[in-house]
C-alpha positions in Angstrom: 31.2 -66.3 -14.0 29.5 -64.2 -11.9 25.6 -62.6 -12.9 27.4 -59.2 -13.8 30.4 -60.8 -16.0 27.5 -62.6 -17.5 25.2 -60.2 -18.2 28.2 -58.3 -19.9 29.1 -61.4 -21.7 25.6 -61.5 -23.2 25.7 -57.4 -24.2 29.2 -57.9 -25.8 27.9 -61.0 -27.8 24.7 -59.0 -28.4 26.7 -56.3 -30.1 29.1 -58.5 -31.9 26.5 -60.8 -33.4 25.0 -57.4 -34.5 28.0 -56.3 -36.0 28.1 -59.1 -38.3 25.3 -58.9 -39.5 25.2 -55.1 -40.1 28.5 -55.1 -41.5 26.0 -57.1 -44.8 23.4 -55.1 -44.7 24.4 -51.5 -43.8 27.2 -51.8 -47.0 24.2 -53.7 -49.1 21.8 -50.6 -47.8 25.2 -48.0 -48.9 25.8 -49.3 -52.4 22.6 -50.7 -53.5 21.1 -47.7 -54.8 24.7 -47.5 -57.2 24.7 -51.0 -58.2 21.3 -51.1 -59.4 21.6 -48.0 -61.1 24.1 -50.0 -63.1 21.6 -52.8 -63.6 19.0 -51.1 -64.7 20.1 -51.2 -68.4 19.4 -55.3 -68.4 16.1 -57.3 -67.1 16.3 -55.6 -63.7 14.3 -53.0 -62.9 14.7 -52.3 -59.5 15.0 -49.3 -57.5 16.9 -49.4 -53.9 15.0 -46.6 -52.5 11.8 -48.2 -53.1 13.1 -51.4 -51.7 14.2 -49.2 -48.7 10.8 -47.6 -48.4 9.2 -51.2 -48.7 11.5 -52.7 -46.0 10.9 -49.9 -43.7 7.1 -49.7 -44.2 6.2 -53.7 -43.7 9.2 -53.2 -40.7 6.7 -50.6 -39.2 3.9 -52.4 -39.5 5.2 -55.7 -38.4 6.2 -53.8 -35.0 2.4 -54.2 -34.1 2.8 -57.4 -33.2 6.7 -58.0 -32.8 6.1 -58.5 -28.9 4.0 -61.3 -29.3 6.7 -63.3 -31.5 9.6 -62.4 -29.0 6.7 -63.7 -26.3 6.0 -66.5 -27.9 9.4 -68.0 -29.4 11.5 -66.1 -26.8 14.6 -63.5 -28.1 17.4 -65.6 -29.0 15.4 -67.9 -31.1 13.9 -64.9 -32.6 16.7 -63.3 -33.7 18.7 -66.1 -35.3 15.6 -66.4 -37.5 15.3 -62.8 -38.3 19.0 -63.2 -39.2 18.3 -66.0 -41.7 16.1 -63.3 -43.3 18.5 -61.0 -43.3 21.1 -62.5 -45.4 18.5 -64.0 -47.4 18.1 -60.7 -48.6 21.5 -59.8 -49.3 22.3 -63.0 -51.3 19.4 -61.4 -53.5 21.9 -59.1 -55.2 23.9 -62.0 -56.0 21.8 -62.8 -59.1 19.3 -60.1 -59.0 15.6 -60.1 -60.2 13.1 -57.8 -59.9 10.3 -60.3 -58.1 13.0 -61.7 -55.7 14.4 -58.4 -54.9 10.8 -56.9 -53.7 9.7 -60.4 -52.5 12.7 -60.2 -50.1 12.4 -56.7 -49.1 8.4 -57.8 -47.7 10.4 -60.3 -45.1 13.5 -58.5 -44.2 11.0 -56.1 -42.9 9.2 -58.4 -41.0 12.0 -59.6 -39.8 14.1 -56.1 -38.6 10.9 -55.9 -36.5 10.9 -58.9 -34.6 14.9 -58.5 -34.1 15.1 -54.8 -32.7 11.9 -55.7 -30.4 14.0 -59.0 -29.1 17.7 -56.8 -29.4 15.5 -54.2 -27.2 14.2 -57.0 -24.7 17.9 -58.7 -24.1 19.7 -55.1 -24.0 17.1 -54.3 -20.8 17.3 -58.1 -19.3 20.6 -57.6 -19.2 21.2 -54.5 -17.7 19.5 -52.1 -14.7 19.4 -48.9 -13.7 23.1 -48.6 -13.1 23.8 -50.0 -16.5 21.7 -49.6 -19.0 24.0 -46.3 -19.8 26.9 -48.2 -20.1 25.3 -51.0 -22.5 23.6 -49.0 -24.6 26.7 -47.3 -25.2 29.0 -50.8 -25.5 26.1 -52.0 -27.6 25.8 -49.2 -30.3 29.5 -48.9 -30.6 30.0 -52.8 -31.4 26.6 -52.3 -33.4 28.5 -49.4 -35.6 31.5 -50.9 -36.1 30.0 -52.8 -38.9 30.1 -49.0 -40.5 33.6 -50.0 -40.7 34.4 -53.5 -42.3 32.3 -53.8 -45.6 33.2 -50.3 -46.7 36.9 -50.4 -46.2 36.2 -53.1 -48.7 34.2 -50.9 -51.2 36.6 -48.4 -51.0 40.0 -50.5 -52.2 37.6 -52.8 -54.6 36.0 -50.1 -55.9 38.8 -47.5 -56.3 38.9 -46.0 -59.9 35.9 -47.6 -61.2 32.8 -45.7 -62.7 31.0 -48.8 -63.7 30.0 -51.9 -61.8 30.8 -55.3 -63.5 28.5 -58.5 -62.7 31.8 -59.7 -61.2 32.0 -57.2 -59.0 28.8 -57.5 -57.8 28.8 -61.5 -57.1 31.9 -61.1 -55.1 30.9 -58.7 -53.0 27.5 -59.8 -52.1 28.7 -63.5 -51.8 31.0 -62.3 -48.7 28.4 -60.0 -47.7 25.9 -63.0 -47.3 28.2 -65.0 -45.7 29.6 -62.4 -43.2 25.7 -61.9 -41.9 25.3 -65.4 -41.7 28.1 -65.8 -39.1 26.7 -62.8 -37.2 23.1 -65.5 -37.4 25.2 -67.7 -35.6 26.8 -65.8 -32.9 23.4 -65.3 -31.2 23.6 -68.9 -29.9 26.5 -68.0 -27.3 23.7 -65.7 -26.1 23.2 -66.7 -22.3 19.8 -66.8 -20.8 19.1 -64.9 -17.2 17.5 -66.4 -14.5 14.8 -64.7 -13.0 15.6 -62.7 -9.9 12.2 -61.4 -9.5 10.6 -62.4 -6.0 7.7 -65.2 -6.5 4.6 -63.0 -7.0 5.9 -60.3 -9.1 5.8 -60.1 -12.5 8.4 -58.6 -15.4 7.4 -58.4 -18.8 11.2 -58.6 -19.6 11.7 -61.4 -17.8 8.5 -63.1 -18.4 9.2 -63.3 -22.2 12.2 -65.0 -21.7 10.5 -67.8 -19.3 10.3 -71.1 -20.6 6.6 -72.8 -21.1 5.7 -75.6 -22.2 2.0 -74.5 -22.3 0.3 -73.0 -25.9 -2.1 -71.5 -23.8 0.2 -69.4 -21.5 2.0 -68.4 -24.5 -0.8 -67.0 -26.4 -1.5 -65.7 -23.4 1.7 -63.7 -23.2 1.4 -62.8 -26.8 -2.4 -60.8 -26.3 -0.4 -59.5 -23.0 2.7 -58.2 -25.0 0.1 -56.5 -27.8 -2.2 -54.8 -25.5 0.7 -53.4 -23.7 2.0 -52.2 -26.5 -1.3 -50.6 -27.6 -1.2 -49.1 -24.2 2.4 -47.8 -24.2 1.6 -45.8 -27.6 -0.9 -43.3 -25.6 1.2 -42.6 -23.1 2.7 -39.1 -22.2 6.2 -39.8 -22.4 6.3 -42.3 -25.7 4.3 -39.5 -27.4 6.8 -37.1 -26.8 9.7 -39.5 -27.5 8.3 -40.3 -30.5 8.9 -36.7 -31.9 12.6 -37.7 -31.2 12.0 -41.4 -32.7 10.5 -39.8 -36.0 14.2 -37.7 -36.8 16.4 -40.4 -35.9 14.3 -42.3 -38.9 14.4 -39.2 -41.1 18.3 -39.5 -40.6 18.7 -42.6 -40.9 17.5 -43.2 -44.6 20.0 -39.8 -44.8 23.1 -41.1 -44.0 23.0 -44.7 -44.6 20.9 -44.3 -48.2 20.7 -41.0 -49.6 23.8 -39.4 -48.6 25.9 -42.3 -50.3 24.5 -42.1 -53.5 24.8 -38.1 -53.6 28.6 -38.8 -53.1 28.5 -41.4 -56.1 26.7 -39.4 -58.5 28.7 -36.4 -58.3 30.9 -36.6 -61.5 33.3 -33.7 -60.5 35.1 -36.3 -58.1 36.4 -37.7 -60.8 37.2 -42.0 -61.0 37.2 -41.9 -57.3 33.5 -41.1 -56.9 32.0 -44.6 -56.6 34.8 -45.4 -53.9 34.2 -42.4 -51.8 30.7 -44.2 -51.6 33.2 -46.8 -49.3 35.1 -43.8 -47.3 31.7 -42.4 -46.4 30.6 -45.2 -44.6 33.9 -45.6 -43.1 33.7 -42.2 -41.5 30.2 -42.3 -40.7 31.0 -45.6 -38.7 34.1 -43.5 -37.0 31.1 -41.1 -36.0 29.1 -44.1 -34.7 32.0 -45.7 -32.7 32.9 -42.2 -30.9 30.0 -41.6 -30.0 29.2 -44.5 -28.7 32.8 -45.1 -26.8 31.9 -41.3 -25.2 28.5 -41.0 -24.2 27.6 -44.8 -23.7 31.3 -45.9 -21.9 31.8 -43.1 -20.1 28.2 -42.1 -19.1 29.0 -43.0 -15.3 30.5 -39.5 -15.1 28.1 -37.9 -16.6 26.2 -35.9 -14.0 24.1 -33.7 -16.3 22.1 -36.8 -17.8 21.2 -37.1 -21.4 20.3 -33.6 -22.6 23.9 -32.2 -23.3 24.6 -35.2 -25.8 21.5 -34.9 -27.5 22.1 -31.0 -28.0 25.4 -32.0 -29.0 23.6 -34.5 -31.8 21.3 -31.8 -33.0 24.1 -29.4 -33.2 26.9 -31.3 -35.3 24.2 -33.1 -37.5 22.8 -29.0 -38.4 26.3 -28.2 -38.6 26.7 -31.5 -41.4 23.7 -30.5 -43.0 24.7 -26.7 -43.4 28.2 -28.0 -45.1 25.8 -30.5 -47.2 23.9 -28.1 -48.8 26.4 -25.9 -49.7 29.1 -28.8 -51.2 27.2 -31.0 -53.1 24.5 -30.6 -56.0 20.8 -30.5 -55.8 19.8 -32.9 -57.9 22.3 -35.6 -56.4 20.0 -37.6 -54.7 17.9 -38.5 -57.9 20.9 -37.9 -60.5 20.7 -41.0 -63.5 22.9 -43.4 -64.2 25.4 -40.6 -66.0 25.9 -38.8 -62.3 25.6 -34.9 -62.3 27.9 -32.0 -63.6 25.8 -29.5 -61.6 27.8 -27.6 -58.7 26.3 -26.1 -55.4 27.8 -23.3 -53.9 31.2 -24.1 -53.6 32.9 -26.7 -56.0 32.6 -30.2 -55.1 35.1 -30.9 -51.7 35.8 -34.7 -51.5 37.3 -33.5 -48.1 34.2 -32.0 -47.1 31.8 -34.5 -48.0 34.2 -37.0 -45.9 33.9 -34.8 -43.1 30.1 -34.6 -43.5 29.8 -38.4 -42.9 31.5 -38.7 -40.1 29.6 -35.7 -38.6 26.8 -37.6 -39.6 27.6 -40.5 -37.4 28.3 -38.8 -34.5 24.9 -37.2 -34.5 23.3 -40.2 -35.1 25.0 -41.7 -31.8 24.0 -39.3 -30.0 20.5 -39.4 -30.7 20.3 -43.3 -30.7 22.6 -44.3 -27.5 20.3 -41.8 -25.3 16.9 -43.0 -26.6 18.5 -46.5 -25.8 19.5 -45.2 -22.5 16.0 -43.8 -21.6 14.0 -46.1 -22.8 15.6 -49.0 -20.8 15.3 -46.7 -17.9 11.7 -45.9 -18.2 10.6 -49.4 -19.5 12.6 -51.5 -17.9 10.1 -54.1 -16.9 8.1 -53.3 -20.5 10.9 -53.1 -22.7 9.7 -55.4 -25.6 6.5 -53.4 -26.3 8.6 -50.0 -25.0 11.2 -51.0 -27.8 8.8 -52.3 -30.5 6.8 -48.8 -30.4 10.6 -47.0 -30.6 11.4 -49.3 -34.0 7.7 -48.7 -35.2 7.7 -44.7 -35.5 11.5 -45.0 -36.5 10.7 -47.3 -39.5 7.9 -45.6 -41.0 9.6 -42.6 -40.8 12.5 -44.0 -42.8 9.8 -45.6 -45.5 8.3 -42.5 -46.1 11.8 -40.7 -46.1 12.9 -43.5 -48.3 9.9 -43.0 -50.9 10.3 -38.8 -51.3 14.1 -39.5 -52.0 13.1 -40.9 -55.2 11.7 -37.3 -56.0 12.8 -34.5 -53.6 15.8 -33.0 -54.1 18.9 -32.3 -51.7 17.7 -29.0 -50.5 14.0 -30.6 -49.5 14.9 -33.2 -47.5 17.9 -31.3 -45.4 15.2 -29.0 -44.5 12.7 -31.6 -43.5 15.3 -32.8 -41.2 16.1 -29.8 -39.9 12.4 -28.7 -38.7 11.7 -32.2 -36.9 15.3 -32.4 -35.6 14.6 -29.1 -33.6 10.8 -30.1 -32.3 12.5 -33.9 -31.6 15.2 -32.5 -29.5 12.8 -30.0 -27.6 11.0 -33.2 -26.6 13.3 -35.1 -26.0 14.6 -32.9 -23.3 11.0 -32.7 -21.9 10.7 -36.5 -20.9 14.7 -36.3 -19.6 13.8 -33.5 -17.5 11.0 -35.6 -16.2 12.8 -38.6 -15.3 15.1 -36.4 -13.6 12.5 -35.2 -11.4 11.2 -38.8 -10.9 14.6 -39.9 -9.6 15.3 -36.7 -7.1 11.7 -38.3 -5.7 12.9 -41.5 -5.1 15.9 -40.1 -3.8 18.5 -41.7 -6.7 21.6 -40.0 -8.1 20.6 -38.7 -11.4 24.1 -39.4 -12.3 23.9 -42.5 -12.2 21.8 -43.1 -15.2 
């Protein structure tokens, strides 16, 4: 196999193992808000959005020092344990308690942290300037895909049910649990890259992934990784990029949290309301796919660069959240167990709540395969700090987007959107246009990236 077949290999894997395990969590993150709601009348007392906003938080925080645990244990090893975590927490729901649930929520966030700084790290090993387009894109449409699996589920289980049973439950987070943990496993096939740097020269990348059988040069690497980190935050272009970092977390808790439960707590959709919670997520992974098929695939002809797809993702997500506010109640997002009569301005459209989600997902790829794209480009020889800063302002954002959901209503947190949407796209177009300038220097086809 030849170093490009393998490098491909290991980006396809990458995405697939990824998959897997986001097919678990991504449906878990989709219904749990709905099934606890119809727990909550037993010894649970849970709350999914606080969960969310825990996870997120102690996933910000824990990007602080992320780069040190992918230095020290190295990426692969890394993320098959953050894996573990992950469908630690999903098995949670199979007999849920209130400690456990919490308790679980702590790691899992410890643990998305130290597998988007290692996902970041193997995403840039494996790919260079000529590339890192075309991963990022093959990488976030495998990675979306998972949009696809578990909800197609939700929607035939769930069809023409308003209530929940403990039966239902079990079965669907058993398979949840043990679809992530095959996803655990798939990271093993993961192929490490020899280093082609000439003797002398350093990569951070590539230094990470270096075998040592030395606790000094590994603690070593680990101070190395944090101070570069710490060093990264201040810099021009991360500042600005983090404008564009903070929406897509904003978003995020949107469409994979907030928007789902809206859909399920709306009572004029009848007895198909708490399967349309499955549909959305089916479309919003349709949005996620395309996107990523388009601009990631196809970014070899692109010879405007990144700006026209992220104007395209601010675009379609106002147009989604212009539709949103006018189809579906105000009080959706913090409706009670009981769901809400209330109407917007328009009755309640099943269609157009459908069409919302995938709208939703297609912004969303927009946003995330070019801040991939760039950040690969721009860091490619610091990508685990680079990568770990991107996942810290993205997290926090979604923990404190997840903690207002539990008391803003829908026309509050559109709007919030909306405002750093516009100032993250402005910025985003300010570092582009910079990198553009950098490669005319050297002389590079700004095509190419």
């Amino acid at each position: 196999m030849s170093p490009e077949s393998k490098k491909l290999f290991n980006i396809i894997i990458l995405g697939v193992s990824f998959m897997f395990i986001f097919t678990a969590f991504q449906t878990c993150g989709n219904i749990a808000q709905t099934v606890i709601t119809n727990l909550n009348n037993t010894d649970f007392h849970g709350s999914g959005y606080t969960s969310m906003s825990i996870i997120y938080g102690v996933f910000s925080a824990s990007n602080l020092i992320s780069p040190s645990v992918v230095a020290i244990v190295g990426p692969q090893l890394s993320m098959v344990v953050s894996g573990i975590f992950y469908s630690l927490y999903i098995a949670v729901f199979i007999q849920p308690a209130t400690w456990a649930f919490y308790t679980a929520s702590v790691f899992i966030g410890i643990a998305a942290a130290v597998l988007w700084t290692a996902q970041g790290n193997c995403l840039t090993v494996n790919s260079d300037e000529n590339t890192i387009g075309r991963n990022s894109g093959v990488f976030w449409a495998l990675l979306q895909s998972s949009l696809f699996f578990g909800n197609l589920y939700i929607y035939f289980a769930w069809q023409g049910k308003t209530h929940i049973s403990e039966s239902d439950r079990r079965t669907v987070f058993i398979a949840l649990t043990v679809i992530s943990l095959v996803g655990t496993v798939l990271f093993f096939l993961i192929r490490k890259q020899e280093d082609t740097k000439a003797p002398g020269e350093e990569d951070s990348a590539n230094e990470i992934l270096g075998d040592s059988s030395s606790a000094q040069n590994k603690m070593t690497r680990a101070v190395a990784a944090f101070k570069k980190s710490i060093k990264l935050s201040f810099t021009k272009e991360i500042l600005l990029l983090s404008v564009t970092t903070a929406y897509t977390g904003l978003e995020l808790t949107f469409f994979s949290g907030v928007y789902g439960t809206c859909i399920g707590a709306v009572n004029r959709f009848g007895s198909e309301e708490k399967s349309l919670i499955g549909l959305s997520g089916i479309f919003i992974g349709v949005g996620e796919i395309l996107g990523g098929g388009i601009f990631g695939l196809l970014s070899k002809n692109n010879r405007f660069g990144r700006n026209p797809v992220v104007m395209l993702g601010i675009v379609v997500h106002f147009i989604a959240f212009y539709l949103i506010f006018f189809n579906m109640p105000n009080d959706a997002p913090i409706a009670p167990m009981e769901g809400t009569d209330d109407v917007a301005y328009m009755i309640p459209s099943k269609e157009v709540a459908i069409f919302c989600s995938f709208l939703l997902g297609l912004g969303d790829s927009c946003f995330n395969t070019q801040l991939l794209s760039i950040l690969g480009f721009l860091y490619s020889e610091d990508s685990a700090p680079a990568f770990a800063i991107f996942k810290f302002v993205q997290s926090i954002c979604a923990a404190v987007a997840y903690f207002y959901s539990n008391y803003f209503l829908l026309q509050w947190q559109l709007l919030i959107m909306v405002v750093v949407g516009f100032f993250g796209t402005i910025t985003f177009f300010t570092v582009e246009w910079e990198a553009a300038a950098a490669l005319a220097a050297r002389g590079s086809d700004y095509s190419s990236i």
